[in-house]
Structure formats: C-alpha cells, structure tokens
C-alpha positions in Angstrom: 16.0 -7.2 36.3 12.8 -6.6 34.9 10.7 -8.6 37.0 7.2 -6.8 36.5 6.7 -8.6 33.2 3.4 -10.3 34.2 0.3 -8.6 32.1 -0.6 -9.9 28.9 1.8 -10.8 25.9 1.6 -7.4 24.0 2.9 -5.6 27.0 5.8 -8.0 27.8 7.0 -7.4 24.1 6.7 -3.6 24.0 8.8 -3.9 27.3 11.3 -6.8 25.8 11.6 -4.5 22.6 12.3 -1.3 24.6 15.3 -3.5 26.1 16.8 -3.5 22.9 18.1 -0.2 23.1 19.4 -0.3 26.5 21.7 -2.9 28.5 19.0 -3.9 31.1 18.8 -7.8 31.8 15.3 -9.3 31.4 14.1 -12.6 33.3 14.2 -16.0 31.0 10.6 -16.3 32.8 10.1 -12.7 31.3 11.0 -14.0 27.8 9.2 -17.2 27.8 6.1 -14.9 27.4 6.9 -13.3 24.9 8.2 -15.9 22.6 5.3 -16.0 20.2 5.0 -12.2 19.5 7.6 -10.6 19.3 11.0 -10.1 16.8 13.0 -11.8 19.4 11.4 -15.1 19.7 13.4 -17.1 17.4 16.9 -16.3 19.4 14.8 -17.0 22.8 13.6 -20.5 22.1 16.8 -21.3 21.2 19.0 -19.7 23.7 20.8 -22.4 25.4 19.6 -21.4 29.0 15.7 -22.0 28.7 16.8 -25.8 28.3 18.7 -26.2 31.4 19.1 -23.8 33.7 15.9 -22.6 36.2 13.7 -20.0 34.7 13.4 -18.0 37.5 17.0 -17.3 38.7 18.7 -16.7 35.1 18.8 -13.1 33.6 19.3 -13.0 29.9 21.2 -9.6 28.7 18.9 -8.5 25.9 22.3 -7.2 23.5 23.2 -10.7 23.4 19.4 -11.5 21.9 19.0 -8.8 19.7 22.9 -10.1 18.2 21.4 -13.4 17.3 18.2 -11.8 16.0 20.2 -9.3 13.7 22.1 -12.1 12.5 18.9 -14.4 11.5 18.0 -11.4 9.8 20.9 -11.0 7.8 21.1 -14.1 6.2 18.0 -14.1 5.0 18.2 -10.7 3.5 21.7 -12.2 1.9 19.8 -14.9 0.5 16.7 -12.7 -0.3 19.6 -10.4 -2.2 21.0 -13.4 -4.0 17.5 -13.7 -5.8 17.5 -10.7 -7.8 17.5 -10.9 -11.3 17.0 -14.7 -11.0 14.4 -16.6 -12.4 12.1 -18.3 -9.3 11.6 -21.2 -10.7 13.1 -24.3 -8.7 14.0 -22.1 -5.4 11.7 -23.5 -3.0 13.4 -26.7 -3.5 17.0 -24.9 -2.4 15.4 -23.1 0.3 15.1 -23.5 4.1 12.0 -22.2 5.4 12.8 -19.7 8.4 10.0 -16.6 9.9 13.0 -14.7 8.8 13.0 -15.7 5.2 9.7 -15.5 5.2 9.6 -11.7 6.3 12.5 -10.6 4.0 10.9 -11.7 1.3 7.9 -9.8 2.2 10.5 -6.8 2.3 11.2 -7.5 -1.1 8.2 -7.1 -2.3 7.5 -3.8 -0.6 10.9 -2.7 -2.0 9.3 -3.4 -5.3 6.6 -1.1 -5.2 6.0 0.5 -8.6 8.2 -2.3 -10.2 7.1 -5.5 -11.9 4.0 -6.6 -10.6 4.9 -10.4 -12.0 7.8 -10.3 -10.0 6.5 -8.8 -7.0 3.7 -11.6 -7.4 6.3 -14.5 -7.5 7.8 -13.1 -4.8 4.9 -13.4 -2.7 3.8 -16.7 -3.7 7.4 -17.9 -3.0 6.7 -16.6 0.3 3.6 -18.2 0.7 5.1 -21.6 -0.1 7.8 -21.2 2.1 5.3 -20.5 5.1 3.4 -22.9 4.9 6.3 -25.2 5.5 6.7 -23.7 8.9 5.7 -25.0 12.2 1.7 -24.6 13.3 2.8 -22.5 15.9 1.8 -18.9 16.7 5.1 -18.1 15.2 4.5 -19.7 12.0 0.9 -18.7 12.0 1.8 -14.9 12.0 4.5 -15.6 9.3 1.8 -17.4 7.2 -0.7 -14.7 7.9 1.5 -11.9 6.5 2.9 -14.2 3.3 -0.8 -15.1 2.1 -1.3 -10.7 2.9 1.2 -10.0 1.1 0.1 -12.0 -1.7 -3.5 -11.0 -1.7 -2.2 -7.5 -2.5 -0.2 -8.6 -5.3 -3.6 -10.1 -6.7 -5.4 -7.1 -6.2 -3.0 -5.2 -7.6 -3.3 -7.6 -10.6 -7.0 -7.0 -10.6 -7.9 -10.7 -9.5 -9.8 -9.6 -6.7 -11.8 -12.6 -6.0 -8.4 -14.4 -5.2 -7.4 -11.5 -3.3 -10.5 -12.1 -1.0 -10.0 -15.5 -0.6 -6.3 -15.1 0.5 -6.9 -11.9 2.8 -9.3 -14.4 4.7 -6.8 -17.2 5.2 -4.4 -14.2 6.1 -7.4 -13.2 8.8 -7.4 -16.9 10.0 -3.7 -17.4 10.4 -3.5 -14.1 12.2 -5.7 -15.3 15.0 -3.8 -18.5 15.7 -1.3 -16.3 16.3 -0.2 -13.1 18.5 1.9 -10.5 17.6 -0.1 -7.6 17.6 2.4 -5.9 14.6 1.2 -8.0 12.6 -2.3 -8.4 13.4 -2.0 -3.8 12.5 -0.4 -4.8 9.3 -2.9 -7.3 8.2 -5.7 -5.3 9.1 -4.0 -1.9 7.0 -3.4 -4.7 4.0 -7.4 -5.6 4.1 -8.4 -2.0 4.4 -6.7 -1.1 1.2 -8.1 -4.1 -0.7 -11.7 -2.9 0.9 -10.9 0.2 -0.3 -10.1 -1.4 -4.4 -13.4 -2.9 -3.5 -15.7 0.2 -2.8 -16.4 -1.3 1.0 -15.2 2.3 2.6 -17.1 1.8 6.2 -15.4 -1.8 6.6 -12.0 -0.4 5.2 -12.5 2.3 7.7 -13.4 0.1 10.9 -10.1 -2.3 9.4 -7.7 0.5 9.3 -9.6 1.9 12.9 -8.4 -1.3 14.6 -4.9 -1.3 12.4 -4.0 1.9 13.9 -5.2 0.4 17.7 -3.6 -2.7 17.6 0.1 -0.6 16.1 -0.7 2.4 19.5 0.0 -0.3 21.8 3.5 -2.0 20.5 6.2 -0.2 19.2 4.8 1.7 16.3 6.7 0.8 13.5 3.7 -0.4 11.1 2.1 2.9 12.1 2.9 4.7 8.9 1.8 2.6 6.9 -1.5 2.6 8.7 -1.6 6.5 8.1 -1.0 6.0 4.1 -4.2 3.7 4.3 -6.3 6.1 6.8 -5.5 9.3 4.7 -6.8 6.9 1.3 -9.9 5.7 2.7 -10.5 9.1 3.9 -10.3 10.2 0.7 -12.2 7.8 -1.2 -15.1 8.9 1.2 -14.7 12.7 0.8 -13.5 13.8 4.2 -10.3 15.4 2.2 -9.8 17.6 5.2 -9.5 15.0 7.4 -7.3 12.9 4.9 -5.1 16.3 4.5 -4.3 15.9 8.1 -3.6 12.3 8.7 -1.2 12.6 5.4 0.8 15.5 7.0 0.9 13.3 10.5 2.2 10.7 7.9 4.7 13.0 6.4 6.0 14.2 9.9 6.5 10.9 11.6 8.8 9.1 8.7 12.3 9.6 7.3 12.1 10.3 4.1 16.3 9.2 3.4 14.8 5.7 4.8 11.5 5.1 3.7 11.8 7.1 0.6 8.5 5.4 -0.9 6.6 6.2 1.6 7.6 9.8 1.6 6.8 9.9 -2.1 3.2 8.5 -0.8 2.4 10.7 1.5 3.7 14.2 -0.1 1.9 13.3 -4.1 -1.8 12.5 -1.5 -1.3 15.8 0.2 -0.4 17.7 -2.9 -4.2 16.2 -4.4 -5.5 16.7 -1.2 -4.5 20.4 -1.6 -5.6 20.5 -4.6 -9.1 19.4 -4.2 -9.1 21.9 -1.1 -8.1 24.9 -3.4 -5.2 25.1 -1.6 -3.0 25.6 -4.6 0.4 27.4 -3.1 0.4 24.6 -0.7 -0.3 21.9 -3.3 2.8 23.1 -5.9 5.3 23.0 -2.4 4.3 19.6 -2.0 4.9 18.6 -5.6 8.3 20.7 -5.9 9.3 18.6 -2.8 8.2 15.6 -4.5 10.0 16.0 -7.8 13.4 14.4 -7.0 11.2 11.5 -5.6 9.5 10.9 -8.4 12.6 11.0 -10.5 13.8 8.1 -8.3 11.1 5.9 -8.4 10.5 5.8 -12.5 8.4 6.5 -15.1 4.7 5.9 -13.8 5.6 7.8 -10.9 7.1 10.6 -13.2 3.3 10.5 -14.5 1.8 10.8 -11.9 3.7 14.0 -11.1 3.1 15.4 -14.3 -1.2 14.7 -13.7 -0.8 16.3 -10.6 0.7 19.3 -12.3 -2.1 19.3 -15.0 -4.3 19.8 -12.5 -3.0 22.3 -10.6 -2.1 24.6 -13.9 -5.7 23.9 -14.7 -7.7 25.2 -11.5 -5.5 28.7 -11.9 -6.6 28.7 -15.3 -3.5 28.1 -17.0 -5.0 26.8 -19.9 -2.1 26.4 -22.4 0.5 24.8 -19.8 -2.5 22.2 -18.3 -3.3 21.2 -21.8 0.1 20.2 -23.2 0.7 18.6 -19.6 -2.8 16.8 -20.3 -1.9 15.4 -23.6 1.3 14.1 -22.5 0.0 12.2 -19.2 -3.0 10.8 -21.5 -0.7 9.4 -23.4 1.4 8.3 -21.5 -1.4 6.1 -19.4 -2.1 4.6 -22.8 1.0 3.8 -23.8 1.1 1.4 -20.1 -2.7 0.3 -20.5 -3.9 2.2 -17.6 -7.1 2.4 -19.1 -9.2 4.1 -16.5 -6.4 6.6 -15.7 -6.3 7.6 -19.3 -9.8 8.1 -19.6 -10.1 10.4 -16.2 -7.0 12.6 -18.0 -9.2 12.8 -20.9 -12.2 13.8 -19.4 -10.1 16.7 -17.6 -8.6 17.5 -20.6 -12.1 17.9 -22.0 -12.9 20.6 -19.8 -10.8 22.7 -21.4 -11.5 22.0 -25.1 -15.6 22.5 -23.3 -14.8 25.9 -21.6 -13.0 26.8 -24.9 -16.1 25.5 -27.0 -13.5 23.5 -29.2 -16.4 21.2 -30.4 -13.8 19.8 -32.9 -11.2 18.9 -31.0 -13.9 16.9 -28.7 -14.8 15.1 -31.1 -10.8 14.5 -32.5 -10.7 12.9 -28.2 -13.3 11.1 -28.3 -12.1 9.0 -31.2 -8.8 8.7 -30.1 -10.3 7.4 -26.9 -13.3 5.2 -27.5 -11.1 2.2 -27.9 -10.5 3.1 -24.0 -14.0 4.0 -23.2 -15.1 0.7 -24.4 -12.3 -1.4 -22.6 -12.5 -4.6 -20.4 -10.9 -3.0 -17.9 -13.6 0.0 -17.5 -16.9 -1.6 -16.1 -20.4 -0.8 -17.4 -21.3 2.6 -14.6 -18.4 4.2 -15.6 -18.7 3.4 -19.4 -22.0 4.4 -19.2 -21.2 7.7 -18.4 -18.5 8.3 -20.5 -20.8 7.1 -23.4 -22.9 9.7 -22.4 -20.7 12.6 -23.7 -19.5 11.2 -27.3 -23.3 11.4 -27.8 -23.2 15.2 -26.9 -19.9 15.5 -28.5 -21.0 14.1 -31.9 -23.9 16.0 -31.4 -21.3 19.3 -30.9 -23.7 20.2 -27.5 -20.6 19.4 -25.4 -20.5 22.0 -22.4 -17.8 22.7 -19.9 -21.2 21.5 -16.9 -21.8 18.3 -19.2 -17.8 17.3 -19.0 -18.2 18.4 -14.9 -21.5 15.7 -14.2 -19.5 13.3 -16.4 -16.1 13.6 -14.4 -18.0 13.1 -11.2 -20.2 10.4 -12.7 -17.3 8.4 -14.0 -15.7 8.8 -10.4 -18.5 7.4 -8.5 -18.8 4.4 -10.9 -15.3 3.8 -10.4 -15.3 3.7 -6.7 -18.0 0.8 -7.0 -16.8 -2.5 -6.2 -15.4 -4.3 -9.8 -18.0 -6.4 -11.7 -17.9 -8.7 -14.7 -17.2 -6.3 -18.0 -18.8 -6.2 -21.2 -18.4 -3.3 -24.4 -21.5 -1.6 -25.2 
C-alpha cells in the first residue's frame, strides 16, 4: 500500500496518477486527498467503499479506478462525437453537465484548430454553459476555469479582446477556488498567449514561467503546450535563439502520429526561427518535414508553408522563385481577409521589386494594396508606416533600405497592444 501519501495535494496526485500504470493498491485515506485535483476524482467520490467501509483499513486497486474513469471519458467523447456537423442550438437543454463533458468539449475545440472559428467559438461557450451548471466545488471550479479559458481564446482569436480579458480573469478566479495544478499550467499558457496578442511580453513571460512550474511538478502532460507558448513569446521579444531551442525541446518531447498539430506548431516556428537566424539548410529540413503536415491541416496552413518558402528563396537571393511564391501567398491572405498578413507579404515582396528598382511595379502593389493598408483591421502605427512608402513609391524614391525601416516599422506597430481603428 502506498501509505506515505501525506504532503500536499499535488504530490498525492502525481503519486495516484503514477499508479495508473502499475497494479499497486493505494489507501481510500490516500485518495480522499486527492479528490479535487486529479483525473481520478470523479470515480473516487463515488466508489462505493468511501461511504461505508473505514478509510484507513480499505486499499482501493487503482486499475479498477482508472476503468471507471476511462469509461466517464468515453461517453462524453461519444456524445461530444455525436455533435459534429450539428447545429448547437437547443443542446444545453439535452445535455447533462459532467467535468467530463465539460473537458471533451474543450478537446473539441483544440481538435479544431485551424477550422471554423464560429464553431470552435460555440463550442466553447457551450462549454461554458454547461460548467457553470456544475457543483461549486474545487472540481467544478477547475472545469469552469478551463471552459471560460477556452472561451477567451476563441474571442481573441475573433479579435474581441476586451471580452477575452474579462473571461481569462474569471478563468484566473475559478482556478484558485480550485486545485489541480494541470490546470492551473494550462490556464496560465492560455493567458500568456492572449498577453502575447496583446503586446504584454514581460507578463506573458512571467505567465508562461509559472505555466511551465506548476506542469514540472505533476505529470507533464500540458507541458508541450507550455513550450509552443514559451518559444512564441520568445520570439515576439527577439531572443530567436532562445525560442530556436525551446521549439526543438518542443519538437523532441511530442509524437508527432498523436499530436499532429502540435508537430506542425513546433516544426513551421523552428523553420522561421531558422530563418531569421540565417540558418537556411536547417530552416528548408524543417519545412520539407513539415510539408505533409501542412497538406493535412488545409489551406491556410498550406499558406503558411508557401510564406515560409518565400522567405527562404528570398534570403538566398532567389529572386524569380520568392517572387511568384510572394504573389501567390499575397493573394491568397486576401482572398481569406487576413489583412495584416497580406500587407507583411507585400512589403516583402516589395523588397524585391526595391532591390530590382522596379519603381512601376511598386506603384502597380501599392494600389492593389491600399484598400489593405487602409483596413479596420490594421491600426493607426502600422498604417502609419505603411503610408509612409506609397508616398515614396508615388514619388518613384522607393529603395530596397526604405522597404527594410518600413518592414520593421510595420512589425513593431503590430506587436503593440490592439487599439480603436480609424482610415487615414
């Protein structure tokens, strides 16, 4: 028997979960303090024996546990499944509210990822509903916490990120009324990246620093995730060396058959990572890897891969092939409204029209894109520079240095925190 359980509730579960895997018997008493953070806590409070027989002479074998927690679990993925393709409307009224339900819906909405944010945003707010009909125990308060997460990503996602705020602090609330440090690393990794949309890198970076404490002392299993964020914020902040190394440590410690996304994730952030580096050789072996992933995953991710490529034909002066790559990807980010995107592309693409001193095919893109430059969805600093060279353009004094201070100026003014938008 394990009969050591007696430190705090983090280090009963990590014990309790490392049970799973083997046939040792675990103390009822053991159990009992574990109940409110960990996976097993459903099947323990209602396990039979913890209502009438003394809690310090029964020995639960954990297989039989884990057997009513994998069953929980798959009836609520079967009616999570049974959802797809169906309209939401009207389910919460058919619908039991379980922690289980709760979290495969979540799952959904990770599986999701680079699908149809409306859906992935009805998803979450079905979640949402359905956890707040749960019990105001710690239980329910980390099931709440991750539902109104996981729904404050779908808003930022949406670029409503006032809502997202609001929702990311209830998530913060609910997550200290209860105790599961897993979830407490996942909430944390969910506020870093919506720090990170916001331009607050040293909070996202103290967020994701606690994420990746509170995942070291349970089992792990939010820890790549954790790494994804780390090597972004990094990033964002410059420290691409650094963010090349925690995206390899990301890339090592997943498998790539079962978390596929991910994989994609971390390969496509070290190939740019590479690339910014001048690491080119290593940069195209990360995007050859990545190619059958992208084919998976759709056609913005196919985008994505063909940018990547643009910019890699570009820094070894491929001209011809980084153009037609350029062109394609610009156009492509128009044709899905991803306004900023398109107008980074373009400003790449500009270099090379500037190095070639095409002065009239400037001018030809900045036509075609000041409808973009002047969006809603681009906010004043980064309009502002943009602005900046059409008036050189038009005034054929476009250089390949003006199109450089622009790229970076338009870069900076995106990673500012999003503001009210007007056109100039």
């Amino acid at each position: 028997m394990v009969e050591s359980l007696t430190t705090d509730m983090e280090h009963f579960a990590s014990q309790v979960l490392a049970c799973f895997d083997s046939d040792r018997p675990i103390s009822v008493a053991a159990l009992a303090h574990v109940l409110d953070c960990t996976a097993c806590k459903t099947a323990v409070s209602q396990h039979r024996l913890l209502a009438t027989t003394p809690t310090d002479k029964v020995a639960v074998r954990i297989p039989e546990l884990r057997s009513q927690v994998e069953s929980t679990r798959a009836a609520a993925a079967a009616t999570v499944a049974g959802l797809r393709d169906k309209p939401l409307e009207g389910a919460l009224r058919v619908l039991t509210a379980s922690p289980a339900l709760v979290d495969c819906l979540i799952s959904e909405v990770d599986e999701l990822a680079g699908g149809s944010l409306e859906r992935r945003h009805a998803l979450a707010g079905l979640a949402v509903d359905l956890a707040e009909q749960l019990p105001s125990n710690p239980q329910g308060s980390d099931a709440r916490a991750l539902a109104h997460a996981t729904w404050s990503r779908t808003l930022r996602l949406l670029g409503d990120f006032p809502a997202a705020a609001e929702h990311m602090q209830i998530a913060q609330r609910m997550r200290a009324r209860g105790g599961d440090r897993s979830v407490g690393a996942r909430i944390e990794a969910m506020h870093a990246s919506l720090l990170i949309d916001s331009g607050d890198f040293a909070e996202a970076i103290e967020r994701v620093t606690t994420a990746e404490r509170l995942a070291a002392a349970g089992p792990g299993d939010d820890m790549p995730i954790i790494l994804a964020t780390k090597g972004r914020v990094l990033t964002e902040v410059g420290r691409i060396r650094e963010a090349n190394e925690t995206n390899f440590k990301l890339l090592c410690s997943i498998d790539a058959d079962a978390q596929p996304r991910l994989a994609l994730t971390a390969l496509h952030n070290l190939a740019l990572g590479y690339i910014e580096t001048g690491e080119l050789d290593q940069a195209e072996a990360m995007l050859n890897g990545a190619a059958t992933s992208y084919s998976i995953f759709g056609e913005r991710d196919r985008v994505r891969l063909q940018w990547a490529r643009a910019r890699l034909e570009l820094l070894r002066d491929h001209l011809e092939n980084a153009e037609r790559l350029y062109v394609e990807t610009m156009k492509a980010f128009l044709a899905e409204d991803s306004d900023a995107d398109a107008a980074y592309c373009s400003l790449e693409l500009a270099t090379i029209y500037a190095r070639q001193n095409r002065q009239d095919d400037l001018i030809a893109l900045m036509v075609t894109m000041l409808p973009v430059f002047t969006s809603k969805r681009i906010h004043r600093d980064a309009m502002a520079a943009l602005l900046t060279l059409r008036r050189a353009v038009e005034a054929k004094q476009a250089t390949a240095e003006l199109v450089d201070r622009t790229k970076r100026a338009f870069d900076l003014a995106l990673r500012k925190p999003p503001r009210s938008h007007a056109k100039i």
